[in-house]
C-alpha positions as CSV (number, residue, x, y, z in Angstrom):
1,X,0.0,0.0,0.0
2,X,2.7,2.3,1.0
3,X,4.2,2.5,-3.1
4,X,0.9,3.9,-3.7
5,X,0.8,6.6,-1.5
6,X,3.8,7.5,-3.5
7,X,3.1,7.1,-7.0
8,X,2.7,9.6,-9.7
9,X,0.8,9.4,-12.5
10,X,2.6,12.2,-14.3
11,X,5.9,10.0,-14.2
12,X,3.6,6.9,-16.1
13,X,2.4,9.4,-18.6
14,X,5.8,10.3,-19.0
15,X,7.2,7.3,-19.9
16,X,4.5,7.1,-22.5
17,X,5.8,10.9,-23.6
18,X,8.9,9.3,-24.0
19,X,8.2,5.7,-25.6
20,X,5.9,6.4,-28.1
21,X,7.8,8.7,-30.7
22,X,10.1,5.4,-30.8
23,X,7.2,2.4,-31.6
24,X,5.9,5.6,-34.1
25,X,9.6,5.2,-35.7
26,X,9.2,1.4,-35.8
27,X,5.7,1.7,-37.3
28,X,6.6,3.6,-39.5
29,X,9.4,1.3,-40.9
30,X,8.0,-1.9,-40.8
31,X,4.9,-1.2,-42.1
32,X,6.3,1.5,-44.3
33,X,3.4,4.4,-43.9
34,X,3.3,8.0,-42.9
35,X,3.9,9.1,-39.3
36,X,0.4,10.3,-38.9
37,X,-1.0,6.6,-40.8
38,X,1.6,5.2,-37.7
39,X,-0.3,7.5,-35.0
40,X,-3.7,6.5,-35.9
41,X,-3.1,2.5,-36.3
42,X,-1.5,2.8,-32.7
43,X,-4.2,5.3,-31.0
44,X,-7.1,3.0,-32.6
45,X,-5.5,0.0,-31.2
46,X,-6.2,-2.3,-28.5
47,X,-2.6,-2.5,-27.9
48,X,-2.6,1.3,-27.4
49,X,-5.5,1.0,-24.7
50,X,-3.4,-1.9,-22.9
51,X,-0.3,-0.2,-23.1
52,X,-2.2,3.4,-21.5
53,X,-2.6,0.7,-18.1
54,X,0.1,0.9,-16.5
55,X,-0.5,-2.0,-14.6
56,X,-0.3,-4.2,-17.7
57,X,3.7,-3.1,-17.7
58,X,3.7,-3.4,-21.1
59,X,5.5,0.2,-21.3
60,X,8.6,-2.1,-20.2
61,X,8.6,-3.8,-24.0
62,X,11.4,-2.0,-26.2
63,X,9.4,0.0,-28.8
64,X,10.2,-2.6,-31.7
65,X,8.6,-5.5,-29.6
66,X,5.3,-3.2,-29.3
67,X,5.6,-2.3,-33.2
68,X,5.5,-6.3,-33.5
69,X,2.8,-6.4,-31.3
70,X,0.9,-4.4,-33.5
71,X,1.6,-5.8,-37.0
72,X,0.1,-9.1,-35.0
73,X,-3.3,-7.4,-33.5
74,X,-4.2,-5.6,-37.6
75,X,-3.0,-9.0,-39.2
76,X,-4.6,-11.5,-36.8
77,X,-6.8,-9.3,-34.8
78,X,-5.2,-11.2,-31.5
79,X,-2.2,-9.9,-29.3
80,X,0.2,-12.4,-28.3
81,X,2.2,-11.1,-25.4
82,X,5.9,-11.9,-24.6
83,X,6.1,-14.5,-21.3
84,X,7.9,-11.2,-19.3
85,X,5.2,-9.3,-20.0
């Protein structure tokens, strides 16, 4: 109980400030479309709305494993997360 007294939600929202330019990147170059194309396939996804929990710690995956994660929900419609995750 005690670490939440103490958290923050600015410093979750910040790691989201910080992570998501680099899955846009990675979006961008494995599924070869515009930045803005990249933004709305990742706002509109599922993956998005997981990854905004910060309990689901998937904000610990290294943006190419989210841009994989991704390319898996459009193409399969089913998100197949990583044992650590």
């Amino acid at each position: 109980m005690d670490e939440l007294k103490d958290y923050d939600p600015s410093q979750f929202k910040g790691i989201l400030e910080l992570l998501i330019p680099s899955v846009i990147e990675e979006i961008v170059k494995n599924r070869n479309v515009s930045e803005d194309k990249a933004f709305e396939l990742l706002y509109l996804s599922r993956l998005y709305y997981l990854l905004e929990e910060e309990g689901t710690k998937l904000w610990h995956l290294s943006p190419l494993t989210l841009a994989n994660l991704l390319n898996e929900e459009l193409e399969t419609g089913k998100i197949t997360f990583p044992e650590a995750a």
